[in-house]
N, C-alpha and C positions, 0 to 999 in steps of 0.2 A: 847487536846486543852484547857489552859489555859491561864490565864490571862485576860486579860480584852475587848478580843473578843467576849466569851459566853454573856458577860453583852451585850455588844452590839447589837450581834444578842436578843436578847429576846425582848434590847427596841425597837428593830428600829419593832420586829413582835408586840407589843403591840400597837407600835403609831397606824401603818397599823392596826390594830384590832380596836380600838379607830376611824379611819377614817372609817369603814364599819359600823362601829355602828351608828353612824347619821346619815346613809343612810338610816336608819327602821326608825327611829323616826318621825313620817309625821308632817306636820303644820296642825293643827285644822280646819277644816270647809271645807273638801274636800271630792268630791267623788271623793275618788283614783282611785275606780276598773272601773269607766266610764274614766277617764282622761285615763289611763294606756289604756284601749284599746283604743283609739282613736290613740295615740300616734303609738300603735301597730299596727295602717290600715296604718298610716302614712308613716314608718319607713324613707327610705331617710338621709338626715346627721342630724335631729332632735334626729333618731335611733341610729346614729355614737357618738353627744354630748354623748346621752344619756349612750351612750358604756363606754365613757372614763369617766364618771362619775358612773359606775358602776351600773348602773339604777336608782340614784338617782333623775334622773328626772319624770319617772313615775312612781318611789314611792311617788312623791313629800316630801322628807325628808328633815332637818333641813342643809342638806350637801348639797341641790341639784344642787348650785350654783360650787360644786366642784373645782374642782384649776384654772378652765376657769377664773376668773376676773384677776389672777394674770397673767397667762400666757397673755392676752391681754395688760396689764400694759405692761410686758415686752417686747413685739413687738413694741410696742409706743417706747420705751425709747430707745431701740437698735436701732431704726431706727433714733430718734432725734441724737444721736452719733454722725451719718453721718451727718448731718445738724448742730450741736454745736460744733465747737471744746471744748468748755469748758466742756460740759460733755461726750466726749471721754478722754480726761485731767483728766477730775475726775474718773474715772474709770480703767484708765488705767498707768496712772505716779503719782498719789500720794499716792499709799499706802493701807495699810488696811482701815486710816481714809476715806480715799475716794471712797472706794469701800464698805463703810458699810454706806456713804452718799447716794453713788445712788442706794443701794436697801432700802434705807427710801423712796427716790421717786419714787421708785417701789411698795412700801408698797401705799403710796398716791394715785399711780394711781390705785392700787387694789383696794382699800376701797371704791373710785368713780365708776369703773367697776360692785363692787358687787353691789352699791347700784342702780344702771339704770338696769343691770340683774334685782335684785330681784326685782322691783317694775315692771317693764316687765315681769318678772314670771308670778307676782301674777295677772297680770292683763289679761296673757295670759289662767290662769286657770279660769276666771272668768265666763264661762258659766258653770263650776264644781264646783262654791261655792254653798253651801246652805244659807249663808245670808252676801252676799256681803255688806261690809260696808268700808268707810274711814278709821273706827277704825279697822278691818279686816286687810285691805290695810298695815296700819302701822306699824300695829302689826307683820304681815305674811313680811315683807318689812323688818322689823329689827332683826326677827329669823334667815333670812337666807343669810343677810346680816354677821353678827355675827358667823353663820356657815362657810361661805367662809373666813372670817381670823383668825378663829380657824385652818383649814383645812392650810393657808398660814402657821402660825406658828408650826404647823404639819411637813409641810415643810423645816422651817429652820433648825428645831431639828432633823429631819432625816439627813441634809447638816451637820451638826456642827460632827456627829456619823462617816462620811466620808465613808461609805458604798454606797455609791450610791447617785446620784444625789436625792434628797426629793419629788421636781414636778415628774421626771420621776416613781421615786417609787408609789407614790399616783396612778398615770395613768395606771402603771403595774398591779397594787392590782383590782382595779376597772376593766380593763380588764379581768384578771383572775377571776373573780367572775362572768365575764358572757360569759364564757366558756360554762359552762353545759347547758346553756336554748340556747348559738345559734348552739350547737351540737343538743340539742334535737327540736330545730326547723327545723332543715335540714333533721334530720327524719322523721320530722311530714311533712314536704312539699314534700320530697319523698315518703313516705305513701300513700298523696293523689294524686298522682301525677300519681300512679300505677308504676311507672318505679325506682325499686328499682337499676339497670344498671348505673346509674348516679351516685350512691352513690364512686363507684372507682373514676372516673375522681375528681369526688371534694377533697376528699382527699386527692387522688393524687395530686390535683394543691396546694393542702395546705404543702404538703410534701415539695414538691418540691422550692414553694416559699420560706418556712423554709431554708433549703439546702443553695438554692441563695443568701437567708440574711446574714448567719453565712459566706458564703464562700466569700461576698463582704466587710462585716463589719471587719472581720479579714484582708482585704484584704491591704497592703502598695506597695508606691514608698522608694524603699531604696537610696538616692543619698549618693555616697563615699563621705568619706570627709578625707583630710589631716591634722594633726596640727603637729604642732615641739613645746614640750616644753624645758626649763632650765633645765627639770631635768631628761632630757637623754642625754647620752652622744653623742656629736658630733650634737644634734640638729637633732636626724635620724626620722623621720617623722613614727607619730604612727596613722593607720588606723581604719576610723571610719564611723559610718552612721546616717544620718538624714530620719528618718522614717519620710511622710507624707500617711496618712492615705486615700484610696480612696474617704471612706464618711467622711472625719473628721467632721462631720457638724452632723453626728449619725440624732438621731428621732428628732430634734428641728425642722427642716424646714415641717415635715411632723405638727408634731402639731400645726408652726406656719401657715400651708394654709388650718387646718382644722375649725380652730379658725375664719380666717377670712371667709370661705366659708357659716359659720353658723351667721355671723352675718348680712346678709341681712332679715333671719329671725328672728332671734332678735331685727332688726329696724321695720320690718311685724308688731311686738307684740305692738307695738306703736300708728304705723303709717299704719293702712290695708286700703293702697294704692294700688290699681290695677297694679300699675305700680312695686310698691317694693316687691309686692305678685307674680307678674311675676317673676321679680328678681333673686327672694327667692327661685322659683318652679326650676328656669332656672338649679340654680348651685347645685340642689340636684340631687346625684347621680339616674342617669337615663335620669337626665336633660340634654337639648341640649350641655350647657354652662360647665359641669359638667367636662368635661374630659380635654378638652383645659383650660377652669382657673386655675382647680385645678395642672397640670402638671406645667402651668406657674409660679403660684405659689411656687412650689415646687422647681421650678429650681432657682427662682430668690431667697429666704430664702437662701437656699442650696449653691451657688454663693456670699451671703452676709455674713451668718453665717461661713461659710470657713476662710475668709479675718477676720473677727472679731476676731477670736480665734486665726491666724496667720498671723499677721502686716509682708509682706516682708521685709521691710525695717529696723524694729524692730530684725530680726533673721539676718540678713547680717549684721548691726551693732555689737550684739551680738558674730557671729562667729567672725567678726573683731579683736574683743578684746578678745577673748580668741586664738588668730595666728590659726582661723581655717582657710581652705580652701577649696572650691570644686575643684577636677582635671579638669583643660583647663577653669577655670573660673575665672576673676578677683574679688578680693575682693571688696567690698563697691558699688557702685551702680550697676556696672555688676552680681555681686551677687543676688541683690536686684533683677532686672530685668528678672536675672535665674528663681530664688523661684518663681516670678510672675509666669509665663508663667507655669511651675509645676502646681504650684496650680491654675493655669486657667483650664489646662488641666483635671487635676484630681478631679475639679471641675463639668465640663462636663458629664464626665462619671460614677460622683456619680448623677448627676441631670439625665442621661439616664435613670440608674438603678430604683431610689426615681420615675423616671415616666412611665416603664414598671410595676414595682407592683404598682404603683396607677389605671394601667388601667386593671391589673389582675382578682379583681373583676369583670368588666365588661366583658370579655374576657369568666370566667367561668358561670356569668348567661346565656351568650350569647347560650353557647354548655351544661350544664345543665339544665335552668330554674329555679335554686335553686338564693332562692335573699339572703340567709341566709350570704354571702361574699361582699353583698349590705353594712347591718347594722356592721357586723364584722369588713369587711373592711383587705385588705392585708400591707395596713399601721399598721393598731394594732397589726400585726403578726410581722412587724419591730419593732414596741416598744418595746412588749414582749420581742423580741430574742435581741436587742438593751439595753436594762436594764439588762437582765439575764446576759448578758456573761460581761456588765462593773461590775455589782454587785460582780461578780465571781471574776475577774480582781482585784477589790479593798479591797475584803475579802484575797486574796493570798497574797495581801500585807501587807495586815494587820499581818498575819501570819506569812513574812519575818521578818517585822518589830519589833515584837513580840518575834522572833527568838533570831534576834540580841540583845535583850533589856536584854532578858534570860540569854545570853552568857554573854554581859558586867556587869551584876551582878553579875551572878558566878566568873567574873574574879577581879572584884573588891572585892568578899566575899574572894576568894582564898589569893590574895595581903591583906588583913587585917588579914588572920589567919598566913600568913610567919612575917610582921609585930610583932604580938604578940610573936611569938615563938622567933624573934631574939632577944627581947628584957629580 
């Protein structure tokens, strides 16, 4: 394996190495090891942030803001979309200039996100400081402010390397690092628990939802499709297919209802109002509210994100102009119409899917006891398997692409040495 793959796997493992390292790095004036168990009696979706930020939060590290400010930005802005034509326009029909304009305003809204997090952080570790101050506040406010768009720009650099989504990377890395402590907490809770018997059903359900993921996420609608070009004879119609993906919508809708589920405590750290402290309790896992929003949630991202990534109207124009057609289908707005209804459909049944493993967890503390799939979470098990197999996906290509670059230098070296000789 040569060429300029090897470069790329090293940096994109170094940025990820680089993003773990500011998770050890704590802000000054903390008791960590009281803050950290507190967090640890807690767990709940405090435990889940804290998951996908790789425990950055009760390390209280320089990172602990994690890529949550941006992914919020981006919920914002994805959903104004729908509300501005001008910036679905900008995003989506002018270009690269316009699409490196609205993630400046995603940058914007990052930089606003981190800085209400982090002074909500620091405000929420405040009965862990040893000498709470304004100047404390400021200080601790603009470390981990600074943290979270070092961690963005982390991001972009993983995007630009074309291995993998950057956000999803960051979330995978940080999940994988706390593997081993919710492994070895399922021991420690079946330990005490005396009923080491539990331990098959859990894994097994961990198996299994593994299994489920990979076998929905590979999962497509293939619809025929016909075209007749110029440059066959007689105009004989050459067979073809439009893959749509069950989940095309992957882990984004899972992240984006994790996001919002955690910001009622987030407004708590502000405002500890009885009523938003109820709130807050309501939608953490366990909570009354927990299983119906968060599915709701799920369905309606998943339902949004779908259509965002595939404009009907946009792909039936498209086949138009290239003389495609579906069999028993009219082109142009009958078209249109088809793709909907597909992708209504196969919308549905990825939002099923996105809300039988969100209620998986619950399901297994119910018949184990173990909460250890509480703070894990069977969404994180989709990320995981959701980033692995695109990363895999995008390195193969990388390796075609690689292939091919190989070949047409050899054949262009070959054509320069017949050159020399006839001359």
């Amino acid at each position: 394996m040569g060429g300029k793959l090897p470069e790329k796997i090293a940096t994109v493992l170094a940025l990820l190495v680089v993003s773990r390292i500011g998770t050890y790095i704590p802000i000054s004036g903390v008791d960590r090891a009281a803050f950290a168990e507190s967090l640890a009696g807690g767990g709940g979706m405090l435990g889940y942030v804290d998951t996908l930020t790789g425990g950055s939060i009760s390390k209280l590290g320089i990172f602990s803001l994690g890529i949550v400010p941006f992914i919020n930005s981006s919920i914002i802005f994805q959903l104004l979309t729908s509300v501005f034509p001008s910036l679905s326009k900008l995003q989506k029909e002018e270009g690269e200039a316009g699409r490196r304009k609205f993630m400046q305003y995603q940058r914007y809204g990052a930089l606003a996100f981190a800085v209400v997090q982090a002074v909500g952080q620091c405000l929420y570790v405040r009965p862990y400081v040893e000498d709470f101050s304004l100047g404390w506040l400021v200080e601790s406010s603009a470390v981990l402010t600074a943290g979270a768009m070092i961690l963005l720009y982390i991001g972009e650099v993983l995007n630009e390397l074309k291995l993998g989504n950057g956000t999803s990377l960051l979330i995978f890395t940080n999940i994988v690092s706390s593997l081993p402590s919710s492994f070895g907490q399922t021991l420690s809770e079946a330990g005490e628990k005396g009923d080491n018997a539990v331990l098959p059903v859990f894994f097994g359900a961990f198996f299994l939802s593994t299994l489920g993921i990979v076998y929905v996420q590979e999962a497509e609608r293939k619809i025929p499709m016909n075209y007749s070009t110029r440059f066959q004879a007689g105009g004989l119609a050459k067979s073809s297919y439009l893959p749509f993906k069950v989940n095309s919508a992957g882990v984004m809708p899972i992240i984006f209802a994790s996001s919002l589920l955690a910001l009622p405590a987030t407004i708590a750290r502000f405002a500890p109002n009885p009523v938003i402290i109820g709130a807050a309790k309501a939608v953490y896992p366990g909570g009354a509210a927990y299983v119906p929003v968060n599915i709701a949630l799920i369905c309606f991202f998943n339902y949004f994100y779908t259509f965002l990534q595939l404009e009907p109207k946009d792909v039936a124009e498209q086949l138009k102009r290239q003389g495609a057609s579906i069999p028993g289908v009219r082109p142009g707005a009958t078209t249109r119409d088809y793709i909907t209804r597909v992708l209504s459909n196969l919308s549905l049944l990825g939002s099923v899917f996105l809300g039988v493993l969100a209620l998986t967890p619950t399901a297994v503390e119910g018949i184990t006891g173990l909460t250890t799939f509480r703070g894990f979470a069977g969404t994180s098990l989709l990320i995981l398997v959701g980033v692995a197999t695109d990363t895999t996906r995008k390195v193969r290509s990388e390796l075609v692409m690689q292939k091919y670059d190989t070949s047409l230098d050899d054949f262009y070296g070959d054509s320069g040495k017949g050159k020399k000789k006839m001359r």
